[in-house]
C-alpha positions as CSV (number, residue, x, y, z in Angstrom):
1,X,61.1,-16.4,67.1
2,X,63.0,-18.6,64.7
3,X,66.7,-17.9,63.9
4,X,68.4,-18.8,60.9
5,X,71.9,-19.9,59.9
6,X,72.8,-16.8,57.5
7,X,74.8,-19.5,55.4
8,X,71.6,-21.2,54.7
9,X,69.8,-18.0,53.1
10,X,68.7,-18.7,49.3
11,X,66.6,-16.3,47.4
12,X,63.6,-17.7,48.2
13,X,62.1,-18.6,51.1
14,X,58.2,-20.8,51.4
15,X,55.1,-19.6,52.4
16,X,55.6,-18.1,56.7
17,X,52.8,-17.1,58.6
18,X,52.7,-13.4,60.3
19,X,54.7,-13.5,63.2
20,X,54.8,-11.6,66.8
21,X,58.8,-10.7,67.1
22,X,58.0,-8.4,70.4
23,X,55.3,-6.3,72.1
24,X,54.1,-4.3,70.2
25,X,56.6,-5.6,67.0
26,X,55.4,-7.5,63.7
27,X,56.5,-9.5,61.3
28,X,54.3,-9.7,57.9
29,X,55.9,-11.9,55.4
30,X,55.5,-11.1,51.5
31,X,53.2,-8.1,52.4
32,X,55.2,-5.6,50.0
33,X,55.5,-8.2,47.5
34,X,52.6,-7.8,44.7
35,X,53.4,-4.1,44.8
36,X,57.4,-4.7,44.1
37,X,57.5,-3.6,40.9
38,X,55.8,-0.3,41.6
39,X,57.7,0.5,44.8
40,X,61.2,0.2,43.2
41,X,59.9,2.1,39.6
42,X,59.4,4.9,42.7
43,X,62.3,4.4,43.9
44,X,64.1,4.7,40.9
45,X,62.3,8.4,40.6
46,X,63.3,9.2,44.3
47,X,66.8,8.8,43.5
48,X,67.1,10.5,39.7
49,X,66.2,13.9,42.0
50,X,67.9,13.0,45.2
51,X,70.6,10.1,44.5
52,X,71.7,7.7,46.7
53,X,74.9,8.9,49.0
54,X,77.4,7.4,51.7
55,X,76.3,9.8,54.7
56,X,79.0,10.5,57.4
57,X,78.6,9.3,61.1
58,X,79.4,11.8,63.5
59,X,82.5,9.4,64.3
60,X,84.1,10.3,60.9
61,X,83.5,6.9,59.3
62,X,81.3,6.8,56.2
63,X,78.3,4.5,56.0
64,X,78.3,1.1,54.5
65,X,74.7,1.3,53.2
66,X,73.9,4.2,50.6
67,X,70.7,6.2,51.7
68,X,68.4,8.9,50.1
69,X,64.9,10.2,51.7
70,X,61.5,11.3,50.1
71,X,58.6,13.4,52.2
72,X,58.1,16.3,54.2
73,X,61.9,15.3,56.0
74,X,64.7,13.4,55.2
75,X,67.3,11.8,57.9
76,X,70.8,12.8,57.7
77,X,73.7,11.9,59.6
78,X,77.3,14.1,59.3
79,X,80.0,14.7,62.0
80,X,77.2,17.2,63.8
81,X,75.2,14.4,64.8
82,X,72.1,13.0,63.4
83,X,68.6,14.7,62.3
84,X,65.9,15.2,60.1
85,X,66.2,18.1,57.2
86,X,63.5,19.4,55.2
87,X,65.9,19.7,52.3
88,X,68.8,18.0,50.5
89,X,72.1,19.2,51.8
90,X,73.6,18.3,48.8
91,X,71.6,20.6,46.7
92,X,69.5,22.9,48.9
93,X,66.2,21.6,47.6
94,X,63.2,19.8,49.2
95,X,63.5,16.3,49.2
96,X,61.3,14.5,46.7
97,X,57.7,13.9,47.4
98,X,56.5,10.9,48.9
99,X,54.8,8.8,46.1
100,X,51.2,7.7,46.5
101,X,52.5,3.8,46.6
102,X,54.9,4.6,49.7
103,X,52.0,5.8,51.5
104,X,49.3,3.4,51.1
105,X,51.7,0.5,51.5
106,X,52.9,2.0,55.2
107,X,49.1,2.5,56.1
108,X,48.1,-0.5,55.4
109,X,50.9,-2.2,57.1
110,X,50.7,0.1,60.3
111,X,46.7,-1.4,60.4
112,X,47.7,-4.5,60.0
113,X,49.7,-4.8,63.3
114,X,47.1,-2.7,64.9
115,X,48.3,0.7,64.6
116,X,45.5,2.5,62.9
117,X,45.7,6.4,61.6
118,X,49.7,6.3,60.8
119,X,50.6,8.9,58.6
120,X,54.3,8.9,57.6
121,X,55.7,12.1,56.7
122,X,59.5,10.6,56.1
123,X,60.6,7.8,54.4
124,X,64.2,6.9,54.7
125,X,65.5,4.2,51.5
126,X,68.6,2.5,52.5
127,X,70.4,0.6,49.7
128,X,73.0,-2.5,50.1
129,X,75.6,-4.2,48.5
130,X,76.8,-7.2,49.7
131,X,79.0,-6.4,52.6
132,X,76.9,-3.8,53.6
133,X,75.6,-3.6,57.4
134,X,73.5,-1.6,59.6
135,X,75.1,-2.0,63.1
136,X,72.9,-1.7,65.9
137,X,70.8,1.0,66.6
138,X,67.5,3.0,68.6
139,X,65.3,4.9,65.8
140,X,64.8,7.8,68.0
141,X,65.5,11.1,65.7
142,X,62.0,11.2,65.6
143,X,60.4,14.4,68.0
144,X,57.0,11.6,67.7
145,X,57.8,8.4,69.3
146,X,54.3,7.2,69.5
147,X,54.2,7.1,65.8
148,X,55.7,3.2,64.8
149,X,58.1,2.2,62.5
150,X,57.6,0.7,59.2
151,X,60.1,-1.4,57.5
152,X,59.8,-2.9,53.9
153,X,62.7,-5.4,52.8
154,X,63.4,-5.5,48.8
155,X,66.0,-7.7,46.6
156,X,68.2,-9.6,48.3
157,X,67.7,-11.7,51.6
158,X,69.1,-10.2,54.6
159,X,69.1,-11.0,58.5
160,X,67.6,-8.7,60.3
161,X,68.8,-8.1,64.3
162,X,66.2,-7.3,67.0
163,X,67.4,-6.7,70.0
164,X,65.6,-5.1,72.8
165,X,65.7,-1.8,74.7
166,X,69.2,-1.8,75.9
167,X,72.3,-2.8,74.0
168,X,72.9,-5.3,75.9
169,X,70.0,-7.3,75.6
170,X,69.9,-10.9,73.4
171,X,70.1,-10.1,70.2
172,X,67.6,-12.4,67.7
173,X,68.4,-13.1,64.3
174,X,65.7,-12.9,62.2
175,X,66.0,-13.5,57.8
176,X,63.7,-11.1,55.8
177,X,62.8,-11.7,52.3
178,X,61.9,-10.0,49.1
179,X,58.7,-7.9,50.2
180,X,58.7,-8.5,53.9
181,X,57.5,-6.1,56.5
182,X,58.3,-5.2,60.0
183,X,56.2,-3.0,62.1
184,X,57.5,-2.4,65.5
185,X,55.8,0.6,68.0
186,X,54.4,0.8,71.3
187,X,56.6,-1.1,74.2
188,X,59.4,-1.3,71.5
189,X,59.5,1.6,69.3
190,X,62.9,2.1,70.3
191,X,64.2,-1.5,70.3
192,X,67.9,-2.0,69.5
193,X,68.2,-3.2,65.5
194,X,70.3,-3.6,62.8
195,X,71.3,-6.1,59.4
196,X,74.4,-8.1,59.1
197,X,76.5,-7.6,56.8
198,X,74.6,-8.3,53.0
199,X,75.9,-11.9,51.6
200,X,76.5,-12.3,47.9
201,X,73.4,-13.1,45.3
202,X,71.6,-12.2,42.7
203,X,68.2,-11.1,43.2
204,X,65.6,-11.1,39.5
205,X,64.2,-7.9,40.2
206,X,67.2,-6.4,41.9
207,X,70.6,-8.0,40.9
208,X,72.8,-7.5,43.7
209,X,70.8,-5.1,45.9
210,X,68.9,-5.0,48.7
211,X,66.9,-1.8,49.1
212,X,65.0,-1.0,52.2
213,X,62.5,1.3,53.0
214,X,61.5,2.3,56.6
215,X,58.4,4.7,57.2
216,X,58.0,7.1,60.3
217,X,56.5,9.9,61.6
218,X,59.4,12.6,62.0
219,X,57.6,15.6,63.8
């Protein structure tokens, strides 16, 4: 795996080959990329019915990163812990529908790192500004485990972290680009991750955003 100084990150990276970050655990650069403008019109619809907000961790601290959901669930996070809701808490009603280029994209991603038959019914859209950070976590809400996790980076460049099943395990640093993919199941479904925190830029499609989308199976 290769790491990268975060200092060094531009917006725009050459051509990279798919890449094996762990077992089970993908890398597929540019995969969202031809479909960018699509995803983020979509996204754009998500949030006018269910807007982006700064969720509360059971700790009391708000979140850096500003989230909304679309599907059958959406993941929530308030001082009672974390979960998947069928509805919006902040207005009662069902979270919007999945749209058709969410889908396809996360099937097709899920087959191309050799899990066939994925059918997400949550997708969780994280947005950053710079200074925004995910600290480490396991994805394991989730009541199907077997199911993987798919990840799609847009906008600005981030560093992704991928640690390993415990906390303490080395942590790799690994940059993702406009339109990358990660698609991590199997031996580590519930591998520790994260981002660092968002550095400044100015992205053409997405100014001073990174959005990211990540795709599982909830129940």
């Amino acid at each position: 795996m290769r790491a990268t100084d975060p200092r060094q990150i531009s917006l725009f990276e050459p051509d990279r080959q798919e890449e094996t970050i762990g077992p089970g655990a993908k890398l597929l650069p540019e995969f969202a990329q031809a479909q960018a403008d699509d995803i983020l019109a979509a996204i754009e619809a998500v949030a006018a019915a269910a807007p982006f907000r700064h969720l509360t961790v059971p700790s009391g601290h708000a979140m850096s990163v500003a989230i909304t959901n679309c599907g059958a669930a959406g993941w929530i996070s308030d001082r009672h812990g974390y979960r998947y809701e069928p509805a919006d808490p902040d207005c009662g009603l069902a979270w919007p529908a999945m749209p058709r280029v969410f889908r396809d994209l996360a099937q097709r991603a899920a087959t191309a790192s050799g899990y066939n038959a994925f059918d997400p019914n949550a997708c969780l859209i994280n947005r950053y500004v710079p200074g925004a950070r995910m600290g480490l976590h396991q994805d394991k809400d989730e009541a199907i485990l077997t199911a993987p996790i798919v990840s799609v980076s847009l906008g600005l460049p981030a560093i992704f972290l991928w640690g390993g099943l415990a906390r303490t395990d080395k942590v790799h640093r690994l940059p993702l680009w406009h339109g990358d993919v990660l698609v991590w199941g199997g031996p580590s479904r519930i591998a520790y991750h994260g981002v660092d925190p968002l550095k400044d830029g100015d992205h053409p499609l997405t100014g001073a955003l990174r959005y990211n989308l990540t795709f599982r199976r909830a129940f």
